[in-house]
FIVO-308849 format. One record per residue (C-alpha): residue number from 0; chain; x, y, z. Coordinates in steps of 0.5 Angstrom, whole numbers, plus 500, padded with zeros to 3 digits. Each point is the difference from the previous one (the first is absolute). Layout:
<sites>
+-----+-----+-----+-----+-----+
! seq ! mol !   x !   y !   z !
+-----+-----+-----+-----+-----+
! NUM !   A !   X !   Y !   Z !
...
+-----+-----+-----+-----+-----+
</sites>
This chain:
<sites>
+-----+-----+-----+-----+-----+
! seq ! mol !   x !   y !   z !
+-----+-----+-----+-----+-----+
!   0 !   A ! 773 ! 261 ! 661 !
!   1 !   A ! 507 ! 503 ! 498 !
!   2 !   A ! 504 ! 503 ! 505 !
!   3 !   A ! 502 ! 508 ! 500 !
!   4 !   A ! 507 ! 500 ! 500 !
!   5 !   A ! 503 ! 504 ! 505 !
!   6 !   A ! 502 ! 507 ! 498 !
!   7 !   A ! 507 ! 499 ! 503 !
!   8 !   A ! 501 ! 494 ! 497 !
!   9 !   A ! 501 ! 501 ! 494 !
!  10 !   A ! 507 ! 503 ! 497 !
!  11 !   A ! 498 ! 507 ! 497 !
!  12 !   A ! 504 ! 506 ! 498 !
!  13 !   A ! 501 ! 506 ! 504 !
!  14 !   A ! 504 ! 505 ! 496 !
!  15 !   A ! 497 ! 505 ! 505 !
!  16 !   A ! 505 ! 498 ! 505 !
!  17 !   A ! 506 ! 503 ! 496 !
!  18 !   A ! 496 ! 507 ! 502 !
!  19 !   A ! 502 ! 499 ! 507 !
!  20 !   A ! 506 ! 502 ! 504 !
!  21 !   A ! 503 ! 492 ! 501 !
!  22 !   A ! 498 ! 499 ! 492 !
!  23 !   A ! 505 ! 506 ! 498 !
!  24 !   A ! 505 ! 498 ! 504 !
!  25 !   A ! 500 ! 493 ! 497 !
!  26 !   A ! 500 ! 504 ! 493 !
!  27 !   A ! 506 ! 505 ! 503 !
!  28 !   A ! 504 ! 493 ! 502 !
!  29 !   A ! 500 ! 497 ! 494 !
!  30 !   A ! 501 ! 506 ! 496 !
!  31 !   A ! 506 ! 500 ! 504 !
!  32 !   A ! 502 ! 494 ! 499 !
!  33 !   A ! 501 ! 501 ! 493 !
!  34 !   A ! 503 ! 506 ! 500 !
!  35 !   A ! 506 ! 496 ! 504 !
!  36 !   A ! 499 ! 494 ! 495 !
!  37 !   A ! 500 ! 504 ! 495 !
!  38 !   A ! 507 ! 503 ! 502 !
!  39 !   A ! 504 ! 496 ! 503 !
!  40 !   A ! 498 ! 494 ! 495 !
!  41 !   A ! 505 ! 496 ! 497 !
!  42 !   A ! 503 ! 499 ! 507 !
!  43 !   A ! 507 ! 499 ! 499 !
!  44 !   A ! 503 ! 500 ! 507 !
!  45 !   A ! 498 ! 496 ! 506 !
!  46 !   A ! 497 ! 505 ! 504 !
!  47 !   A ! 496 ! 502 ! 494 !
!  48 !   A ! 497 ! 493 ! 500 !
!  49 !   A ! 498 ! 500 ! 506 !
!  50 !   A ! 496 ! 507 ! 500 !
!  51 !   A ! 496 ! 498 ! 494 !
!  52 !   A ! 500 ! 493 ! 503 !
!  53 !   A ! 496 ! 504 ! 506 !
!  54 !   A ! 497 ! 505 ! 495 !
!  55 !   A ! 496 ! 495 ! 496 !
!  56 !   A ! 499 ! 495 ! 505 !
!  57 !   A ! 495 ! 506 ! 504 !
!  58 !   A ! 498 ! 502 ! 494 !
!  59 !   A ! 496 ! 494 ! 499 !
!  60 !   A ! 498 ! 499 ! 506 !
!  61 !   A ! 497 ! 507 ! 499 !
!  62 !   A ! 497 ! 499 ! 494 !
!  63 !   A ! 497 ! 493 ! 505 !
!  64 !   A ! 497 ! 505 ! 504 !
!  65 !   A ! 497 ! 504 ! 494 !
!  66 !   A ! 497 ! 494 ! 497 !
!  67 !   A ! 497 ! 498 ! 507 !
!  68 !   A ! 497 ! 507 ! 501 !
!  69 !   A ! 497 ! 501 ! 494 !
!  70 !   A ! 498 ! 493 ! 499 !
!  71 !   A ! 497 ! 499 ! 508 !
!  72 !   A ! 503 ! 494 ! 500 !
!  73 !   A ! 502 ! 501 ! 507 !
!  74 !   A ! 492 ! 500 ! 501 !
!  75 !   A ! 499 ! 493 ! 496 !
!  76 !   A ! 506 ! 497 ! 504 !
!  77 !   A ! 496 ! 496 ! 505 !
!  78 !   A ! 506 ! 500 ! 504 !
!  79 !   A ! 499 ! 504 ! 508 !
!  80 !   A ! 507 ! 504 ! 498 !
!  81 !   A ! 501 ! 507 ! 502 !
!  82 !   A ! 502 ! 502 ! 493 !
!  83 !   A ! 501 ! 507 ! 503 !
!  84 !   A ! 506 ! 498 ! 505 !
!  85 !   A ! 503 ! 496 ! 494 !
!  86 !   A ! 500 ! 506 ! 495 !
!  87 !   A ! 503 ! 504 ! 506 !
!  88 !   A ! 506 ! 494 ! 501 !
!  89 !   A ! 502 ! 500 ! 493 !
!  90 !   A ! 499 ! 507 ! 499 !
!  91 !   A ! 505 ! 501 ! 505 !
!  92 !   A ! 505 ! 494 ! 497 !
!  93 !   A ! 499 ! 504 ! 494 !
!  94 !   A ! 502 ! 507 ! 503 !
!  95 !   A ! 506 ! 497 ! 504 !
!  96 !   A ! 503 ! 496 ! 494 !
!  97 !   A ! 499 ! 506 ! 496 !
!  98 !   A ! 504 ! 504 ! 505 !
!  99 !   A ! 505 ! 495 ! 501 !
! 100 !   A ! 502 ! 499 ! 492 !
! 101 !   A ! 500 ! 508 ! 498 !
! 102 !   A ! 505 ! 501 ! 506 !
! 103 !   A ! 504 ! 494 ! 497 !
! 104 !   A ! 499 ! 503 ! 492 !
! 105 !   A ! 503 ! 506 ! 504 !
! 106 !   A ! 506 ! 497 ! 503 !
! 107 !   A ! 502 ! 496 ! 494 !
! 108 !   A ! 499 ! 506 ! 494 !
! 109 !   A ! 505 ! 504 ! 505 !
! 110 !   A ! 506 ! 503 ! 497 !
! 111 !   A ! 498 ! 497 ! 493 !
! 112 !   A ! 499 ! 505 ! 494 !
! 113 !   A ! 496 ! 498 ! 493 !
! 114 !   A ! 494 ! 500 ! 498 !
! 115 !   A ! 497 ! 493 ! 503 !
! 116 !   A ! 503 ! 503 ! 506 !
! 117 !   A ! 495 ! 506 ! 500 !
! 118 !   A ! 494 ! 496 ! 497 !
! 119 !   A ! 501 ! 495 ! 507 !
! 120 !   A ! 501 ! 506 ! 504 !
! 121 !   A ! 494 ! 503 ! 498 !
! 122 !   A ! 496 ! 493 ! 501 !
! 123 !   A ! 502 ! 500 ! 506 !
! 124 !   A ! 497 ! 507 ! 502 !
! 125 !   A ! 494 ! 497 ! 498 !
! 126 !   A ! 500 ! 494 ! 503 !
! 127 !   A ! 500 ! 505 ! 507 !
! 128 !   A ! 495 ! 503 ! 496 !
! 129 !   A ! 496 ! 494 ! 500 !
! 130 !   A ! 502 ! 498 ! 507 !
! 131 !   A ! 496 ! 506 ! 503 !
! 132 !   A ! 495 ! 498 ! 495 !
! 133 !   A ! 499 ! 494 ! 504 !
! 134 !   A ! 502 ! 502 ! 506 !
! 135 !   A ! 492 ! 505 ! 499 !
! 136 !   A ! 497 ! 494 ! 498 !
! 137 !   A ! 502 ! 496 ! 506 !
! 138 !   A ! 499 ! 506 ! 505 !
! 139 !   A ! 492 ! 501 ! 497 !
! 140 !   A ! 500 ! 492 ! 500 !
! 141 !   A ! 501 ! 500 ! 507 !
! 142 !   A ! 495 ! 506 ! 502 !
! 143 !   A ! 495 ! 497 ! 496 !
! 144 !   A ! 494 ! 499 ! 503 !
! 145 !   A ! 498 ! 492 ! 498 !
! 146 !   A ! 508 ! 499 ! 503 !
! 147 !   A ! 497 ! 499 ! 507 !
+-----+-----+-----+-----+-----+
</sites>
């Protein structure tokens, strides 16, 4: 007699969760995030290197969690961690880091004239931008109501 598999046990894709709150947040976050590479790429000094280090290493762990949500993998894990709690930490790393590295694209572009300068200015303001992105995301992740 076969066994009936377990709904949650299988991976399945859920393209509805990008209609929620969280899931356009996640979209808001990573279309940022190209902004900024997409600005300040190819990095040609220091403190442009250590900004898109940080932009696309939160963008990777954005697109981590996408893939986790829309592909239930969280559910499919038999592991007893609260995933939540996880998202929120890096969430709040993401948006820590962020903030850090466009003050520091601020500081080293000031007094500077030129095109570039302008360009990684501009990245900078969005790297605020998707700070405040995560700063939401974590504020919403922390009021969830699974979080507890």
């Amino acid at each position: 007699m076969p066994v009936e598999p377990v709904e949650s046990s299988r991976i399945q894709c859920n393209v509805r969760y990008f209609g929620t709150l969280s899931g356009i947040l996640k979209i808001i976050q990573l279309i940022l995030g190209c902004t900024c590479m997409g600005l300040t790429a190819p990095a040609f000094w220091i403190s442009t290197h250590f900004f898109l280090f940080v932009v696309v290493t939160t963008f990777i762990i954005t697109i981590l969690w996408c893939f986790m949500y829309m592909f239930g993998i969280g559910e499919v894990l038999n592991f007893h961690l609260n995933w939540l709690k996880i998202e929120l930490l890096t969430t709040s790393i993401s948006a820590l880091s962020y903030l850090v590295v466009s003050i520091v694209q601020f500081i080293a572009w000031h007094g500077y004239v030129g095109r570039i300068v302008g360009l990684n200015i501009a990245g900078g303001v969005f790297g605020i931008f998707n700070c405040i992105a995560y700063i939401t995301g974590a504020f919403y992740l922390y009021w969830d109501p699974g979080f507890r």
